[in-house]
C-alpha positions as CSV (number, residue, x, y, z in Angstrom):
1,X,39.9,-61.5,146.4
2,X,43.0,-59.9,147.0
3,X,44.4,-57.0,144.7
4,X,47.6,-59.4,144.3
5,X,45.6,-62.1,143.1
6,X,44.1,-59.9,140.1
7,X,44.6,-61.6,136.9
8,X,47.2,-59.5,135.2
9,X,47.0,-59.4,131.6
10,X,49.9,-56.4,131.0
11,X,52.9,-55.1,132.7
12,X,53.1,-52.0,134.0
13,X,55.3,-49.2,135.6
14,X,53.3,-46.2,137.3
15,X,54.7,-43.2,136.9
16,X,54.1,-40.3,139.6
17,X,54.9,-36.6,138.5
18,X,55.0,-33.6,141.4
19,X,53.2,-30.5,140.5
20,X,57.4,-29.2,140.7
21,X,58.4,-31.7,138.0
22,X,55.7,-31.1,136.2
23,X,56.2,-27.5,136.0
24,X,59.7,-27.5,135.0
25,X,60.3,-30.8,133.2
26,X,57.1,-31.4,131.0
27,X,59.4,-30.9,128.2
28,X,61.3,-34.7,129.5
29,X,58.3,-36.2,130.3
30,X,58.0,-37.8,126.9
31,X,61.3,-39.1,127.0
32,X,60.8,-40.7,130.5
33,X,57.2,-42.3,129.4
34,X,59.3,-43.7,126.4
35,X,62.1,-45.1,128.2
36,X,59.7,-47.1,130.2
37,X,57.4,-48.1,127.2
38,X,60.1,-50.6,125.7
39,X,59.5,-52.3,129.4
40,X,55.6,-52.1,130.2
41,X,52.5,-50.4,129.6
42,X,52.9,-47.0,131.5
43,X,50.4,-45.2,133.8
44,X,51.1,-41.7,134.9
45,X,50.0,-40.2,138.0
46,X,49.8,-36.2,138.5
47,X,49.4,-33.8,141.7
48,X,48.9,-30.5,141.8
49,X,51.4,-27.9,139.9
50,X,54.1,-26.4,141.5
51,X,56.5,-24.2,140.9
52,X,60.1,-23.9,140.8
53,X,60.6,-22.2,144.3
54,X,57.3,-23.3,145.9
55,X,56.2,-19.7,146.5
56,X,53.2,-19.1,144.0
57,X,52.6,-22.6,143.0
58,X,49.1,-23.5,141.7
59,X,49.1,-25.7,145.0
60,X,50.0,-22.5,147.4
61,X,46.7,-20.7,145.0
62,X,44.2,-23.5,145.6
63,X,45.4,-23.5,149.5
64,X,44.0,-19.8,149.8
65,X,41.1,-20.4,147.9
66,X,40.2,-22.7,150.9
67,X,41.2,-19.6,153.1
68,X,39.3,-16.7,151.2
69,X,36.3,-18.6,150.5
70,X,34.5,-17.7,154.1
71,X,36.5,-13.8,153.5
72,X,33.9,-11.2,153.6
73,X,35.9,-9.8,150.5
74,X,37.3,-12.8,148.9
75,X,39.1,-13.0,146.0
76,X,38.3,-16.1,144.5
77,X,37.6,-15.1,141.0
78,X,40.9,-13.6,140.7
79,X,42.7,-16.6,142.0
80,X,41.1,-19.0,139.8
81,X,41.5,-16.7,136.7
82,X,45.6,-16.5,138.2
83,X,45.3,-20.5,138.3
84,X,43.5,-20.8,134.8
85,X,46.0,-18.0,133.0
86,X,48.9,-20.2,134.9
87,X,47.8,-24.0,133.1
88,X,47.4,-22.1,130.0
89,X,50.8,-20.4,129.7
90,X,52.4,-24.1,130.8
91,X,50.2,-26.1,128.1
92,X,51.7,-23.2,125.5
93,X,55.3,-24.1,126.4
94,X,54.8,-27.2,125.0
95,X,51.9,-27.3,122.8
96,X,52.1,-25.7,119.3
97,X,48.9,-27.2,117.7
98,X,46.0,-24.9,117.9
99,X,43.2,-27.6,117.9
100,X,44.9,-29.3,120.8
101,X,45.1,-26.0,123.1
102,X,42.0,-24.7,122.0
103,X,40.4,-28.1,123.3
104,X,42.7,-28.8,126.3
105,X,41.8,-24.5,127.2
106,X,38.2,-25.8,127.2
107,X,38.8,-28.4,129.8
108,X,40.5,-26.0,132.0
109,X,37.8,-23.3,131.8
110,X,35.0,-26.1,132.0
111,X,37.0,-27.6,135.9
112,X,37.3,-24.2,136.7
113,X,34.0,-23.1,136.4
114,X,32.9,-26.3,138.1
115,X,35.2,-25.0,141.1
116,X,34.0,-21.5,141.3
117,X,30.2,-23.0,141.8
118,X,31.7,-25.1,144.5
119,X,33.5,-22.4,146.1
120,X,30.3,-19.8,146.2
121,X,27.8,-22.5,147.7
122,X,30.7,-22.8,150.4
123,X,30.9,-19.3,150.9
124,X,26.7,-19.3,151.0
125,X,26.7,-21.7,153.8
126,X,29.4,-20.4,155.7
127,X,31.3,-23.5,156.2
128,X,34.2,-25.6,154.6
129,X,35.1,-29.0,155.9
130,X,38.1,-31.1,155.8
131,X,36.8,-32.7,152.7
132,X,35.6,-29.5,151.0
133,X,39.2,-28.7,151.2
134,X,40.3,-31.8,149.9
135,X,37.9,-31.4,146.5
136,X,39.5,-27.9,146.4
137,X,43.4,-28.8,146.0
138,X,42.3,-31.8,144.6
139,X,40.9,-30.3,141.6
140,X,44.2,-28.5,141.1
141,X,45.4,-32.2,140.2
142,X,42.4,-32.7,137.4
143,X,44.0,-29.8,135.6
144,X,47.4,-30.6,135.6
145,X,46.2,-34.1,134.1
146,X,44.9,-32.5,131.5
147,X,48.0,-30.2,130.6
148,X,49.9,-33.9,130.8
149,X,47.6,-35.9,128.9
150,X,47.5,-33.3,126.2
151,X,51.4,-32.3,125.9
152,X,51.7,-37.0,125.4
153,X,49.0,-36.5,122.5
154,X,50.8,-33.6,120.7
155,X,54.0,-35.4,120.8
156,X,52.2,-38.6,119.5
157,X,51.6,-40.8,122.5
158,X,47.8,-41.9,123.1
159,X,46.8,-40.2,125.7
160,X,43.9,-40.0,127.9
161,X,42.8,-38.6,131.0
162,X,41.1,-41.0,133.9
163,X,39.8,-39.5,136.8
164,X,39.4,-41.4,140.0
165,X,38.0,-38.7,142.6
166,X,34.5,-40.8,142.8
167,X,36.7,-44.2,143.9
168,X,36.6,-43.8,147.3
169,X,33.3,-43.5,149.1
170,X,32.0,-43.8,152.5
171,X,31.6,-47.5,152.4
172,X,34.6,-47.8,152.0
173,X,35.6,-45.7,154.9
174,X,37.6,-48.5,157.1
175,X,41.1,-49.2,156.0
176,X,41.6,-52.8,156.6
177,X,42.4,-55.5,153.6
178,X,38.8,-56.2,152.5
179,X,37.9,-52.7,151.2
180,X,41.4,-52.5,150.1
181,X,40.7,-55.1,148.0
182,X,37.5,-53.2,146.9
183,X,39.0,-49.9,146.0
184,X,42.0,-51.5,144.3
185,X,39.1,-53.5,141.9
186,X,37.2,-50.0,141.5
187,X,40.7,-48.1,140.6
188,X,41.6,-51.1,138.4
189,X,38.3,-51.7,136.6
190,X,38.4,-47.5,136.2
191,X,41.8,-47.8,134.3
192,X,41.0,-50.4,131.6
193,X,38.3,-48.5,130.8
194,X,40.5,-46.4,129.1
195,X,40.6,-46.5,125.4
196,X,43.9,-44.7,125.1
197,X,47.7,-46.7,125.5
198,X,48.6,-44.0,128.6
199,X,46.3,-43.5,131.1
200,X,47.2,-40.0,132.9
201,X,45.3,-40.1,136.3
202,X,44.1,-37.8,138.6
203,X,46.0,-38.3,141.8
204,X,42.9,-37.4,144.0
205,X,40.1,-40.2,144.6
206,X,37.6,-39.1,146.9
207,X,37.9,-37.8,150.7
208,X,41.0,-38.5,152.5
209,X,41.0,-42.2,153.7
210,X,43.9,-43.7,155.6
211,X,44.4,-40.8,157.9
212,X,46.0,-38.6,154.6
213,X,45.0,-35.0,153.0
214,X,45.7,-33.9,150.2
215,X,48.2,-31.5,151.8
216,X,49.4,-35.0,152.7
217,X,51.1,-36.8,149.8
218,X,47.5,-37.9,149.0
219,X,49.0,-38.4,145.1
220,X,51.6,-40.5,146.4
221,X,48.8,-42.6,148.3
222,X,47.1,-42.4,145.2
223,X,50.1,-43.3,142.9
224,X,50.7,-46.8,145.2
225,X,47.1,-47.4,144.7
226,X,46.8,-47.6,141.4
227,X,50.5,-50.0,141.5
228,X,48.5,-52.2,143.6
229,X,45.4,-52.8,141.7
230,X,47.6,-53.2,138.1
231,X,50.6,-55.4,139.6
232,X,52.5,-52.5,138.7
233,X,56.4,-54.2,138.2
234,X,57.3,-51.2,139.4
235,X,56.4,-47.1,140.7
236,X,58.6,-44.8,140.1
237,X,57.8,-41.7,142.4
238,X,59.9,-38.8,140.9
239,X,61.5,-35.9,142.9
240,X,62.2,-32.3,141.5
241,X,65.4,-32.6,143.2
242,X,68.9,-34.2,142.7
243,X,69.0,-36.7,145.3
244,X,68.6,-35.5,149.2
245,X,70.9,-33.8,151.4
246,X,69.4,-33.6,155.0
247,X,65.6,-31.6,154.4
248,X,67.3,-30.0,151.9
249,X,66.7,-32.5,149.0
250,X,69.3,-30.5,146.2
251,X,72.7,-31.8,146.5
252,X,73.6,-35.3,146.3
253,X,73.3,-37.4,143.0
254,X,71.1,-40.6,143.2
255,X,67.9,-42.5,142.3
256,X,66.6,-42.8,145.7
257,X,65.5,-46.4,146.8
258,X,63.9,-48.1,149.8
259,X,66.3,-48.4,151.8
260,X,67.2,-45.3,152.1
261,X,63.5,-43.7,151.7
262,X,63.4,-46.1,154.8
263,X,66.0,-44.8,157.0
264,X,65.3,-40.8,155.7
265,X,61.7,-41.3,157.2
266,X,63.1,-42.8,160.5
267,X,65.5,-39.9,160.6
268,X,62.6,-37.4,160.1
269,X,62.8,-36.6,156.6
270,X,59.5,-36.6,154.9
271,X,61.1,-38.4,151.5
272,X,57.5,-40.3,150.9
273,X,54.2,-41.3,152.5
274,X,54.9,-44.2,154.8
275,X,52.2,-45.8,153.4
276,X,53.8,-46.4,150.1
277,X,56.7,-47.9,151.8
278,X,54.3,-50.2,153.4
279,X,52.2,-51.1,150.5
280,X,54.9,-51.6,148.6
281,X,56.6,-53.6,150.6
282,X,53.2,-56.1,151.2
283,X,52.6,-56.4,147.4
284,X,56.4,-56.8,146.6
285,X,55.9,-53.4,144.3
286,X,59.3,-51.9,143.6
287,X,59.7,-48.0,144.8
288,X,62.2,-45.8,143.2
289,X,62.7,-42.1,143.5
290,X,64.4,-41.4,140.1
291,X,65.2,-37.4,140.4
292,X,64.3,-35.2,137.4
293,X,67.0,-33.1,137.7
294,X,69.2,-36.0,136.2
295,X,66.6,-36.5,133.2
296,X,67.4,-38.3,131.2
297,X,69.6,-40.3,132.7
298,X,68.8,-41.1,136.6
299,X,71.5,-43.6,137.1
300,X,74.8,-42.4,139.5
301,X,77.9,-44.8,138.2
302,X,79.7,-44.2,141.7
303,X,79.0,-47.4,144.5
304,X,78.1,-45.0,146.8
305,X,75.7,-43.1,144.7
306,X,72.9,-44.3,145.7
307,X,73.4,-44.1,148.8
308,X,71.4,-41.8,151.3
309,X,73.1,-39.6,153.7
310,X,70.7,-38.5,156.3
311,X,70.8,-36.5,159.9
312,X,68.5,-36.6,163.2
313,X,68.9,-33.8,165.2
314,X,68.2,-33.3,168.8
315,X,69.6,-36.0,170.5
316,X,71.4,-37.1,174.0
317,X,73.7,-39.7,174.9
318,X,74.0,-41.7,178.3
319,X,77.0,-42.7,178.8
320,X,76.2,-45.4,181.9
321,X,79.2,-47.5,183.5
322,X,78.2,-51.1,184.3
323,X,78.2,-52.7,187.4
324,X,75.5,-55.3,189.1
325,X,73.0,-52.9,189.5
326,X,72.9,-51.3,186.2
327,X,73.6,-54.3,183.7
328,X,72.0,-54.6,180.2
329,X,68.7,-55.5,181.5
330,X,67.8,-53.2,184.0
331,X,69.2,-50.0,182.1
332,X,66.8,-50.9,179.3
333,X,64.1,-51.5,181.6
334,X,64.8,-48.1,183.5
335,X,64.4,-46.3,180.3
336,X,61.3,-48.3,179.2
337,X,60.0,-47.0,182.6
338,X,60.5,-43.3,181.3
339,X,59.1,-43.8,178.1
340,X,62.7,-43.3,176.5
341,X,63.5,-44.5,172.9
342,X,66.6,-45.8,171.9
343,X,67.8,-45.0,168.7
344,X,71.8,-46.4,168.7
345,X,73.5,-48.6,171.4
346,X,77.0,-49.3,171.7
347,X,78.8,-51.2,174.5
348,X,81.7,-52.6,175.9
349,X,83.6,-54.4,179.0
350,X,82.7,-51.6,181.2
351,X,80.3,-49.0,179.7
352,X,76.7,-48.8,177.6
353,X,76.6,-45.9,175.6
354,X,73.5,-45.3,173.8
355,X,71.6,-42.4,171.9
356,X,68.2,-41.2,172.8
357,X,66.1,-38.7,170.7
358,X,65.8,-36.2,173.6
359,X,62.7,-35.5,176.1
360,X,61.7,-32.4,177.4
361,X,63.5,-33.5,181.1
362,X,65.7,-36.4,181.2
363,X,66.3,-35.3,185.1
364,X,64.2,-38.6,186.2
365,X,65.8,-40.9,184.4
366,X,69.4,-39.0,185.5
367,X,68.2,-39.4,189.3
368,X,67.3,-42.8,188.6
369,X,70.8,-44.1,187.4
370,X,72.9,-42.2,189.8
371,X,75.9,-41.4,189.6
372,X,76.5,-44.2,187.3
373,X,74.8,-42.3,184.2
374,X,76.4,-38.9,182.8
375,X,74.2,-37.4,180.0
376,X,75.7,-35.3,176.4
377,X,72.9,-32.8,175.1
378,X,73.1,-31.5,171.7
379,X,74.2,-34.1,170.0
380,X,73.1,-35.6,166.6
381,X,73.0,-38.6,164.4
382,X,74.4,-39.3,161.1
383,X,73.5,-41.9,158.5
384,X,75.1,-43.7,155.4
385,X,72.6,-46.2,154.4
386,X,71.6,-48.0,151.1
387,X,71.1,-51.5,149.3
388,X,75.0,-50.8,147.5
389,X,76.6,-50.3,151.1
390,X,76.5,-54.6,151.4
391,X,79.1,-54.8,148.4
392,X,80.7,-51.6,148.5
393,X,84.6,-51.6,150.2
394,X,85.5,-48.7,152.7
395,X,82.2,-46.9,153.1
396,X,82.7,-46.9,156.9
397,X,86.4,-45.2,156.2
398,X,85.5,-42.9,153.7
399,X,82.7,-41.6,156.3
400,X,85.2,-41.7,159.5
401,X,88.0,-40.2,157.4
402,X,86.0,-37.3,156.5
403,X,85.0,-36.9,159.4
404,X,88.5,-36.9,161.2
405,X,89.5,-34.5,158.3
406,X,87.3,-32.0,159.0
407,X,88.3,-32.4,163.0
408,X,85.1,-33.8,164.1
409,X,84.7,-35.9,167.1
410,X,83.2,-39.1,166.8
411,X,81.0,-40.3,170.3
412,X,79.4,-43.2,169.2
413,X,79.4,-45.6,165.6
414,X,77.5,-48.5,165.3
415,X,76.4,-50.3,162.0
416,X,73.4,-52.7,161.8
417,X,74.4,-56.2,160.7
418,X,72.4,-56.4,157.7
419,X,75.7,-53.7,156.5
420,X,73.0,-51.4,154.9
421,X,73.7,-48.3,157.4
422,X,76.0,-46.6,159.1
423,X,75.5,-44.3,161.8
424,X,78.1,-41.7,164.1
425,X,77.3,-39.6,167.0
426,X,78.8,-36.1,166.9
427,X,78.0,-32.4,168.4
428,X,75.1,-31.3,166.7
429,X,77.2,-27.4,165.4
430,X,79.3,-30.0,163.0
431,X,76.1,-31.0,161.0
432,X,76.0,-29.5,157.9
433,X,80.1,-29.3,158.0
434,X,79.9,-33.3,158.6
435,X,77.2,-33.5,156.1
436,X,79.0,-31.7,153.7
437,X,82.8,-33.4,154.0
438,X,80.7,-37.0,153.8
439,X,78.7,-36.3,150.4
440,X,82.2,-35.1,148.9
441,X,83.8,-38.2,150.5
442,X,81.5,-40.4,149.1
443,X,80.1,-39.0,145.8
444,X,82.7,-36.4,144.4
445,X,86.1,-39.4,144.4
């Protein structure tokens, strides 16, 4: 039985928080849990805290307890009582009644004893595995659970937390449809189990399947999991940052869709975990990427604003001249033969220009067009793309005429006919100026 062909008996939106927004939005969360209540039945998903310049993080803490566990002189107690001390101080920002921190401190202190047994019989046997290290950042998501499920019951929400690390289990351990199917049963059964309106689940489920770690957006994998096996309407993955700019995810304005999660990933950018693309795509699930630093309102009023502006660096263009040795054809089998992707094409009467994400030696393929192909280096690609750029008027002039204002050189444009991206060519030194002059073009007019 497939996980589509569940019998649904309620609607729901799934929720996943970062250990970021978590950290410095906990406050919102209510409101966002609220908003979505009047829709559907809400399920929230947690990783691993945070913090607001990813230096000392909880996550960065549990990392080196993996590390110091095998150290002759470890520090583990001192990092768990730094983790423990940590959750506490966050739960107090937002928690006033004394019987609900006294209770929620006794969870903490009850996980984190659990973990500091763990930890010793690793450092007894003088070994920690992949999945060792998985249990010991995935832990880290158990307690931030807890904080969440608490702060939801001391503003008045039922609240409960539901753990899922025992879902996945060696039999299990092949990732085709069938045990899909089975996990997605085991996660679903799991969750209406739970006596309380808002299940708050632990995005770790067992040892990494699916080629993921935890270091891995194993919460978003987790996160898409649980959407599967509810027939979620809709998972909202939420990003500590306003919009993306490049890898630098803090300047541009936008709830971040598909489309251009899509074409970010294609252009290197590690927006999500390509398996929630793909999983949401199969099961017709819905993925947005409201950002929290809009909270509470997500929603750009712009055409453009949701639109992703995104850059690939590293790249070469051949510029070949045609004649009745090097038509279409034979250049595209030429570069098949050296192993070369294509990643734009243009061409005209006389020439094929196209852009190539660049090898270590392009001198074979060179030799083998003659003097017919001429090569660029140091070039780079970049992107408008989004769902709004089909209806939206003079996207591919506001990008050119920023471009030409700022006195950069165009080599190559081509748009994909579905009209849901546009991409130049320049030199690679006018990225971030291009980058720049397009996101005011497009989101500051």
């Amino acid at each position: 039985m497939l996980a589509s062909q569940l019998e649904i008996d309620d609607s729901w939106t799934v929720i996943k928080f970062g250990g970021t927004e978590t950290v410095n939005f906990i406050k919102e969360i209510r409101g966002v849990v609220q908003k979505v209540q009047s829709k559907a039945r809400v399920a929230v998903v947690c990783s691993t805290l945070g913090s607001s310049d990813d230096a000392g993080g909880a996550s960065s803490r549990f990392a080196r307890l993996a590390e110091e566990v095998l150290l002759q002189e470890s520090h583990v107690p001192e990092i768990i009582k730094e983790i423990l001390e940590d959750h506490i101080a966050l739960a107090q920002q937002v928690i006033s009644s004394p019987e609900i921190l006294s209770k929620l401190r006794k969870q903490l202190e009850s996980d984190c004893s659990v973990l500091e047994l763990f930890l010793r019989a690793l450092s007894v046997i003088k070994e920690i595995s992949p999945h060792a290290k998985d249990v010991i950042v995935g832990t880290g998501t158990k307690l931030t659970c807890h904080i969440v499920a608490a702060a939801l019951l001391y503003q008045g929400h039922s609240a409960e937390l539901v753990n899922l690390e025992s879902m996945y289990s060696p039999d299990l351990a092949e990732p085709d449809n069938v045990h899909l199917d089975h996990l997605s049963i085991r996660i679903r059964k799991t969750i209406e189990n739970c006596t309380a309106a808002i299940p708050v689940i632990v995005g770790f489920f067992g040892v990494a399947p699916l080629g993921n770690s935890v270091e891995c957006n194993y919460s978003e994998v987790a996160a898409t999991l649980v959407a599967v096996s509810l027939g979620a309407l809709e998972l909202q993955i939420w990003k500590e940052v306003n919009g993306f700019f490049t890898t630098n995810l803090t300047r541009m304005p936008s709830t971040i869709g598909p489309i251009q999660a899509d074409v970010s990933t294609l252009s290197n950018h590690e927006v999500n975990d390509s398996f929630t693309q793909v999983m949401g795509t199969c099961f017709d699930i819905p993925v947005s990427f409201p950002s929290s630093e809009t909270l509470p309102s997500c929603h750009g009023k712009s055409s453009l604003r949701s639109t992703a502006i995104t850059i690939k660096e590293n790249v070469s263009i051949l510029n070949i001249h045609k004649s009745n040795s090097h038509n279409l054809a034979s250049v595209f089998h030429t570069l098949d033969l050296h192993r070369v992707t294509v990643d734009l094409i243009a061409t005209s009467e006389g020439h094929i220009s196209i852009a190539i994400s660049s090898p270590s030696d392009l001198s074979p393929l060179i030799t083998k067009l003659g003097e017919s192909g001429k090569v660029r280096h140091q070039m780079c690609i970049i992107r408008l793309a989004g769902r709004r750029m089909r209806k939206a008027m003079g996207a591919a002039a506001r990008m050119l005429s920023a471009l030409a204002r700022a006195k950069i050189q165009v080599e190559m444009v081509s748009q994909a006919s579905s009209n849901l991206n546009l991409s130049c060519v320049i030199h690679q030194s006018y990225s971030i100026l291009a980058l720049a002059e397009i996101q005011n073009a497009c989101y500051n007019t």
